[in-house]
PDB file of N, CA, C and O in Angstrom:
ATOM      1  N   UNK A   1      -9.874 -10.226  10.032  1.00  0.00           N
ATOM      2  CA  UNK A   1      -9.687  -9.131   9.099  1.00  0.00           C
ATOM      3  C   UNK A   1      -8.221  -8.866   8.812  1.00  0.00           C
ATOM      4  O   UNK A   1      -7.655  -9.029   7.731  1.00  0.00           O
ATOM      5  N   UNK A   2      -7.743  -8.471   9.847  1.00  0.00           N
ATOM      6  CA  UNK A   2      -5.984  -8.331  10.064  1.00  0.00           C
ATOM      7  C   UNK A   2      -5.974  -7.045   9.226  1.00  0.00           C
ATOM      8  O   UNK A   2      -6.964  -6.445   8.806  1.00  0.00           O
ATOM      9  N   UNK A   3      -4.122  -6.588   8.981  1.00  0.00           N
ATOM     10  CA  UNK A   3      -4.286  -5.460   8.423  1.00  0.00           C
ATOM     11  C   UNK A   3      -3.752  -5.520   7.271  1.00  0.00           C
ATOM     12  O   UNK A   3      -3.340  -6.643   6.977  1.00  0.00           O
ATOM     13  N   UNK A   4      -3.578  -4.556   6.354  1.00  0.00           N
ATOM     14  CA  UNK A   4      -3.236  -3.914   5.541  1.00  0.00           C
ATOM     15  C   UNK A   4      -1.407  -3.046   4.859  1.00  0.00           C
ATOM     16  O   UNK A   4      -0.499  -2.712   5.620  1.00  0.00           O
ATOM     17  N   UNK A   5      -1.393  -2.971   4.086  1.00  0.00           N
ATOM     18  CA  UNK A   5      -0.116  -1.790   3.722  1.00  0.00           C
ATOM     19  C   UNK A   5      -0.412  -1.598   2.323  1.00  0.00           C
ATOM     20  O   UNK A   5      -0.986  -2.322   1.510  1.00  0.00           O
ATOM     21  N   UNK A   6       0.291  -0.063   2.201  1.00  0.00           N
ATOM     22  CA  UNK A   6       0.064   0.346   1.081  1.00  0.00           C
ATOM     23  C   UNK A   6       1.734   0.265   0.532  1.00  0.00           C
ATOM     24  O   UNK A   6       2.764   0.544   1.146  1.00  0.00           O
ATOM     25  N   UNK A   7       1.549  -0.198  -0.773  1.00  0.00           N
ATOM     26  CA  UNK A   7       2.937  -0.470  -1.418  1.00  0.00           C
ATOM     27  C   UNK A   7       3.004   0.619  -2.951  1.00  0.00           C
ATOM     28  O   UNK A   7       2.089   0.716  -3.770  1.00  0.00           O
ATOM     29  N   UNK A   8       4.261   1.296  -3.005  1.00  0.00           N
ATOM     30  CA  UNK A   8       4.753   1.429  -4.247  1.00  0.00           C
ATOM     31  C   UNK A   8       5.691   0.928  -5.014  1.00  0.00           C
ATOM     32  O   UNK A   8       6.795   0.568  -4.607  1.00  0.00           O
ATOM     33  N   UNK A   9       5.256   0.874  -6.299  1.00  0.00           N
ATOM     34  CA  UNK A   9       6.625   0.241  -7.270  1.00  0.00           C
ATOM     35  C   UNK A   9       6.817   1.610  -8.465  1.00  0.00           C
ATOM     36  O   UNK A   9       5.906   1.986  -9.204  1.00  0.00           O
ATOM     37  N   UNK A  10       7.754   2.011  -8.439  1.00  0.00           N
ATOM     38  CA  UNK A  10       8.644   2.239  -9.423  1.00  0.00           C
ATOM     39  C   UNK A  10       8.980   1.951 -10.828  1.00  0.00           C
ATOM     40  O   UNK A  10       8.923   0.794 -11.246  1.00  0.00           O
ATOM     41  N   UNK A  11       9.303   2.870 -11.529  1.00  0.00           N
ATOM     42  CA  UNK A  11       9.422   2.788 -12.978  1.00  0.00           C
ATOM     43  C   UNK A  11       9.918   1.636 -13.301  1.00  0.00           C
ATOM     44  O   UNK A  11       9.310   0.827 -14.002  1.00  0.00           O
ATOM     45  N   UNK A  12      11.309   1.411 -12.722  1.00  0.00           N
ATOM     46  CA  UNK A  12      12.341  -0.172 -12.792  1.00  0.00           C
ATOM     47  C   UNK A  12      11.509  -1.294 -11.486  1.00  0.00           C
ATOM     48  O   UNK A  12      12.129  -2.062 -10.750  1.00  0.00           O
ATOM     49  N   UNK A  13      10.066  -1.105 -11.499  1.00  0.00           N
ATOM     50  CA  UNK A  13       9.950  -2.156 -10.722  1.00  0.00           C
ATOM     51  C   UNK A  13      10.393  -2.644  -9.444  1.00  0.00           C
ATOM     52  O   UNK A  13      10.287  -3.806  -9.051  1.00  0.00           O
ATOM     53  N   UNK A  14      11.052  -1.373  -8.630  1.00  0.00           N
ATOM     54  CA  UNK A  14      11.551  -1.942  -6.837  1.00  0.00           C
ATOM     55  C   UNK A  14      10.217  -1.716  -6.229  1.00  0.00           C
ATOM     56  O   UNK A  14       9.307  -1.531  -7.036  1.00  0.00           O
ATOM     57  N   UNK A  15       9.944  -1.697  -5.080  1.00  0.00           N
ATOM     58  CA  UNK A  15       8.971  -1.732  -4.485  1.00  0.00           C
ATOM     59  C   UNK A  15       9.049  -1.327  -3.320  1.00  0.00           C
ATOM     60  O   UNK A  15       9.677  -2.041  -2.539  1.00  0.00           O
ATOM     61  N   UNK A  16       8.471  -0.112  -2.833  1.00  0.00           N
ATOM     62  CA  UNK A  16       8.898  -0.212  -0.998  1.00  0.00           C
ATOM     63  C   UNK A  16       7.540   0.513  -0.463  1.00  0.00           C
ATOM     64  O   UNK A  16       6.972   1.380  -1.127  1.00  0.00           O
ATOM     65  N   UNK A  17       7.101   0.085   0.757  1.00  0.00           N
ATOM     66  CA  UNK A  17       6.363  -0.144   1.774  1.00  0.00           C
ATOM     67  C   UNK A  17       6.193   1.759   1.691  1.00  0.00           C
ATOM     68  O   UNK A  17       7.182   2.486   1.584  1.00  0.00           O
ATOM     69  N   UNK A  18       4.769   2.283   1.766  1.00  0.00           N
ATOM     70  CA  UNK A  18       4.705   3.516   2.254  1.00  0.00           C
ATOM     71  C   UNK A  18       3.956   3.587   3.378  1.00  0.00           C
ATOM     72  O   UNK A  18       4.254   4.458   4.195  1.00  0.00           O
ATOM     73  N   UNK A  19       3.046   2.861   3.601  1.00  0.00           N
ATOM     74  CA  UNK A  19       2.496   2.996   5.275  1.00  0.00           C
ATOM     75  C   UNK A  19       1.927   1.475   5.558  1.00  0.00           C
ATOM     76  O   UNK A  19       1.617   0.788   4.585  1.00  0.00           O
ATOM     77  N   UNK A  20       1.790   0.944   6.910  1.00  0.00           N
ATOM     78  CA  UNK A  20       1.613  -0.326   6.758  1.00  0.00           C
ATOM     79  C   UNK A  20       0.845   0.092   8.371  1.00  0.00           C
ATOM     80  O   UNK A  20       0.961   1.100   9.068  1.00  0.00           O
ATOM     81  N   UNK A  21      -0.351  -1.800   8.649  1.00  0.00           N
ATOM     82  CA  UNK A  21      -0.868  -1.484  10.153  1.00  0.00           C
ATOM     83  C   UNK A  21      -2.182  -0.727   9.665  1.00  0.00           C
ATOM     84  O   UNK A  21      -2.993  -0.197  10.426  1.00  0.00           O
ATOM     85  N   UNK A  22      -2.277  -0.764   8.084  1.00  0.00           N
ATOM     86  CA  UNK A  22      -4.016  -0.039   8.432  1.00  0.00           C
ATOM     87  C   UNK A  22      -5.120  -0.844   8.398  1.00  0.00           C
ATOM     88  O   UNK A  22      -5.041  -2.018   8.037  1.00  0.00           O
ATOM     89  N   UNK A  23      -5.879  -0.459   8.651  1.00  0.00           N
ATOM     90  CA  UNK A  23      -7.624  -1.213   7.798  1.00  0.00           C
ATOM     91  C   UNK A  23      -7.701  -0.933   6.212  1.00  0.00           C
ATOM     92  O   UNK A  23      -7.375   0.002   5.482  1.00  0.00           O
ATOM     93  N   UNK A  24      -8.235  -2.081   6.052  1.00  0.00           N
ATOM     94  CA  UNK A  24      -8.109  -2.256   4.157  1.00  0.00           C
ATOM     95  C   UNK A  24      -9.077  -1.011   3.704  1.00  0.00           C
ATOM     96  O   UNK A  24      -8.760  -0.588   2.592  1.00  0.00           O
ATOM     97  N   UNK A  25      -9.796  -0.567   4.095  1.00  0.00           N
ATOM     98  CA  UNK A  25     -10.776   0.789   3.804  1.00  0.00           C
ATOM     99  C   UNK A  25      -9.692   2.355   3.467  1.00  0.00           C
ATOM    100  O   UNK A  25      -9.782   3.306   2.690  1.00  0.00           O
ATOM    101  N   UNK A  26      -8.674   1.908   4.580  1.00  0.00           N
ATOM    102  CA  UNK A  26      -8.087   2.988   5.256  1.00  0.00           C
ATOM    103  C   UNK A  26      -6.362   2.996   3.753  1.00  0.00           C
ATOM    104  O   UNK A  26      -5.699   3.776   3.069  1.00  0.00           O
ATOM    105  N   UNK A  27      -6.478   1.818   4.012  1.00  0.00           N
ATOM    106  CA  UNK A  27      -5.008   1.628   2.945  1.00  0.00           C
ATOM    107  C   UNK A  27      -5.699   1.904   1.466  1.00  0.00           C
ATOM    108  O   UNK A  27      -5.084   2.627   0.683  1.00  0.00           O
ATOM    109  N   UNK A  28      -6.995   1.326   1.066  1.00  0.00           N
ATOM    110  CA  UNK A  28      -7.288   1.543  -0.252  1.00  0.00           C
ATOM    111  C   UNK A  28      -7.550   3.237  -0.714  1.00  0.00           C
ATOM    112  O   UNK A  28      -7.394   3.657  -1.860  1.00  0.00           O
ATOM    113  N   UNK A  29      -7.926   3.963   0.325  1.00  0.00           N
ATOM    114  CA  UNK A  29      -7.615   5.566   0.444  1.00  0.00           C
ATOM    115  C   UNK A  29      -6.729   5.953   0.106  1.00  0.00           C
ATOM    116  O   UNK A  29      -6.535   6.472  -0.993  1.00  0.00           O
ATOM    117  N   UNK A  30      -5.841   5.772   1.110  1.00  0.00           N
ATOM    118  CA  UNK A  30      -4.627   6.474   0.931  1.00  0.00           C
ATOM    119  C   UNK A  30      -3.744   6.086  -0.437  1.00  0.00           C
ATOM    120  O   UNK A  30      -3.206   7.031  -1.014  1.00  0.00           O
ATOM    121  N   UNK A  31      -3.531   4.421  -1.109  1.00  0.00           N
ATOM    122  CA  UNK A  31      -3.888   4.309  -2.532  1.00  0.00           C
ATOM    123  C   UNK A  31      -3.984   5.181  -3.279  1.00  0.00           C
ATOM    124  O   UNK A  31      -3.096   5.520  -4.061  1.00  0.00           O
ATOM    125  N   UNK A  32      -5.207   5.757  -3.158  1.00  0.00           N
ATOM    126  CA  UNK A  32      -6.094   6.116  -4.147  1.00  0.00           C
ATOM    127  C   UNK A  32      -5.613   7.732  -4.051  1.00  0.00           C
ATOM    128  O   UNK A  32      -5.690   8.063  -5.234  1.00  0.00           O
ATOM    129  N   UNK A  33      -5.308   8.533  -3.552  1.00  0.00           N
ATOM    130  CA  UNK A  33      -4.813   9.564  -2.764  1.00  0.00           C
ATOM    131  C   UNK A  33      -4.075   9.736  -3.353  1.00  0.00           C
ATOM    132  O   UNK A  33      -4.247  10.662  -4.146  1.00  0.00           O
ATOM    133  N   UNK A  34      -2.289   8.739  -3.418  1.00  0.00           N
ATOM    134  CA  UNK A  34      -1.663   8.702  -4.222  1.00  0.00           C
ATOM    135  C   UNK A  34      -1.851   8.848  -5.570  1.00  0.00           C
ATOM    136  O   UNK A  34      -1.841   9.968  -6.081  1.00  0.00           O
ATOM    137  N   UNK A  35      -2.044   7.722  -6.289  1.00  0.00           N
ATOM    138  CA  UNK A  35      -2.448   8.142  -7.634  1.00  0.00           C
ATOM    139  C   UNK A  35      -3.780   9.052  -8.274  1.00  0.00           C
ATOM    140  O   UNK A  35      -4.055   9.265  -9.455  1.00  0.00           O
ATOM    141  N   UNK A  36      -4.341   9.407  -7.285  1.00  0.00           N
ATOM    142  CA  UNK A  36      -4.666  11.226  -8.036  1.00  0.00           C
ATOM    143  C   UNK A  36      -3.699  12.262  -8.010  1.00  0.00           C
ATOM    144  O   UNK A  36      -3.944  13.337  -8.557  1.00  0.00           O
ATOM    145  N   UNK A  37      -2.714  12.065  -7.478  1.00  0.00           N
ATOM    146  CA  UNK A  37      -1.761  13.129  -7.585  1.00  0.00           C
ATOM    147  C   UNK A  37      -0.931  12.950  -8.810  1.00  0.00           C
ATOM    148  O   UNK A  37       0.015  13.716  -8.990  1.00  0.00           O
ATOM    149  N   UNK A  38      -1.190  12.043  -9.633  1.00  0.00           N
ATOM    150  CA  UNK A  38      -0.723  11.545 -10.909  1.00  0.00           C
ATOM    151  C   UNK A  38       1.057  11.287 -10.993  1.00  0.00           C
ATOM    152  O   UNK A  38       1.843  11.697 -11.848  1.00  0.00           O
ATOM    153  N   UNK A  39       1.218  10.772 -10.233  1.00  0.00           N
ATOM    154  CA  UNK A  39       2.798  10.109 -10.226  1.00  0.00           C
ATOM    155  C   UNK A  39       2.855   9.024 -10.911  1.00  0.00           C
ATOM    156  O   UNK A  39       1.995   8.147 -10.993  1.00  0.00           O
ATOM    157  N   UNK A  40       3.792   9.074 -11.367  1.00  0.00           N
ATOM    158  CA  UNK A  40       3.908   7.950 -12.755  1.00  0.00           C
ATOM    159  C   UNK A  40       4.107   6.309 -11.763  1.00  0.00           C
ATOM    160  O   UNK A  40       4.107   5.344 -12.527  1.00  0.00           O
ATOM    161  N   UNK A  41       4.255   5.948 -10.355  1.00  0.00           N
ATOM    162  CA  UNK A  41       4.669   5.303 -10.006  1.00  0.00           C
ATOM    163  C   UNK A  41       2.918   4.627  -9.183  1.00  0.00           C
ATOM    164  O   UNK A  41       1.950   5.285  -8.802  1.00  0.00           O
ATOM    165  N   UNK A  42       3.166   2.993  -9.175  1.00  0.00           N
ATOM    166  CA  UNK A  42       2.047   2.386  -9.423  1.00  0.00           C
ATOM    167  C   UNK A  42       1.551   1.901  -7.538  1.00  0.00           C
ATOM    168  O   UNK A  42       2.186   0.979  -7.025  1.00  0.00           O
ATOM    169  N   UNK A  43       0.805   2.374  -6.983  1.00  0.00           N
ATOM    170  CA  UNK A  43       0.705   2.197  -5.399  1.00  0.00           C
ATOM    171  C   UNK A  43      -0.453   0.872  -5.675  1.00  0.00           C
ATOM    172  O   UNK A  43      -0.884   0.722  -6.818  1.00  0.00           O
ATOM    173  N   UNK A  44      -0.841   0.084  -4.728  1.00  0.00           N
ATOM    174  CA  UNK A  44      -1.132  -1.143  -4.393  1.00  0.00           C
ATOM    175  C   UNK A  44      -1.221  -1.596  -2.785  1.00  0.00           C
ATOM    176  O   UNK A  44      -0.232  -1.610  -2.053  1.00  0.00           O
ATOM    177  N   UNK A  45      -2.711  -2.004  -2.311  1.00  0.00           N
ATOM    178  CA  UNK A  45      -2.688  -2.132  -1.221  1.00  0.00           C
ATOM    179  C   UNK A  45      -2.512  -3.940  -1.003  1.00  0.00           C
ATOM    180  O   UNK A  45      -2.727  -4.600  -2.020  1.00  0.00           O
ATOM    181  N   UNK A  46      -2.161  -4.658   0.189  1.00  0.00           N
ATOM    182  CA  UNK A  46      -1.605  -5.915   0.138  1.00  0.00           C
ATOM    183  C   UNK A  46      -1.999  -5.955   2.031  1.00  0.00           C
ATOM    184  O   UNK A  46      -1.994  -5.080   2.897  1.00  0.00           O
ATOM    185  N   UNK A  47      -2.282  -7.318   2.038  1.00  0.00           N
ATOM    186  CA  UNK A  47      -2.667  -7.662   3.292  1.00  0.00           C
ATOM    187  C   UNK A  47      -2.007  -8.140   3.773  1.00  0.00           C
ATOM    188  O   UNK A  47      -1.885  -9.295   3.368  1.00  0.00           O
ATOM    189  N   UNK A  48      -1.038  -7.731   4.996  1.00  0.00           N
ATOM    190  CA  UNK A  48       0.064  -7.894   5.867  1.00  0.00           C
ATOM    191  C   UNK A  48       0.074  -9.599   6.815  1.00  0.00           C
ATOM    192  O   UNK A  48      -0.886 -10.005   7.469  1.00  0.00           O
ATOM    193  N   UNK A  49       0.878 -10.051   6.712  1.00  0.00           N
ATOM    194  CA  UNK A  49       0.755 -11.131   7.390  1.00  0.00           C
ATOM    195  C   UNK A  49       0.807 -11.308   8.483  1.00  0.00           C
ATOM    196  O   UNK A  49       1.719 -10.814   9.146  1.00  0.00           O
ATOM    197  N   UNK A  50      -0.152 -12.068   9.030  1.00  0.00           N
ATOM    198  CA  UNK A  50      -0.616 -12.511  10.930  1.00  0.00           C
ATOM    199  C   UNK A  50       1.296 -12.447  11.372  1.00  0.00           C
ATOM    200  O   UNK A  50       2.232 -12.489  10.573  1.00  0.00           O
ATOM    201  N   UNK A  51       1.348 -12.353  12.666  1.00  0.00           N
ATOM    202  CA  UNK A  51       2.532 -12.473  13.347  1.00  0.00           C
ATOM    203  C   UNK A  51       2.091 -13.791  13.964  1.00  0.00           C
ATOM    204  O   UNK A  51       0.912 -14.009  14.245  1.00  0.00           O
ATOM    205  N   UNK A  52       2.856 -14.469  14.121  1.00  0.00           N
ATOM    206  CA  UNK A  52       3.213 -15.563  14.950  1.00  0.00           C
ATOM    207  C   UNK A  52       3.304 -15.611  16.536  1.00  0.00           C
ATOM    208  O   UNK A  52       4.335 -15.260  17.110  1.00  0.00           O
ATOM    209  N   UNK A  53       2.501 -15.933  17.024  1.00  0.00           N
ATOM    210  CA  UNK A  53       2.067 -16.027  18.852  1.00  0.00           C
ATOM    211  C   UNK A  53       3.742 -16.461  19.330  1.00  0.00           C
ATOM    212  O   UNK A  53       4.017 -16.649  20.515  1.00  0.00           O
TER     213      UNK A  53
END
């Protein structure tokens, strides 16, 4: 399964990390959370990559 982060981007397109380490259920919430609060800025959940043993 592995986990999750929720990402925002910005009007000019930067992008930075708002919570990371969740379950994809848990990140697509909080997502969604975000943009009902109607901020012009575009959130996106993304599946975090395995760490290396």
């Amino acid at each position: 399964m592995g986990t999750h982060r929720v990402m925002r981007q910005d009007d000019n397109g930067n992008r930075f990390p708002v919570a990371d380490g969740l379950e994809r259920a848990e990140a697509e919430r909080l997502a969604a959370e975000f943009e009902a609060r109607g901020h012009k800025q575009l959130y996106r959940v993304e599946a975090e990559a395995a760490e290396a043993p």
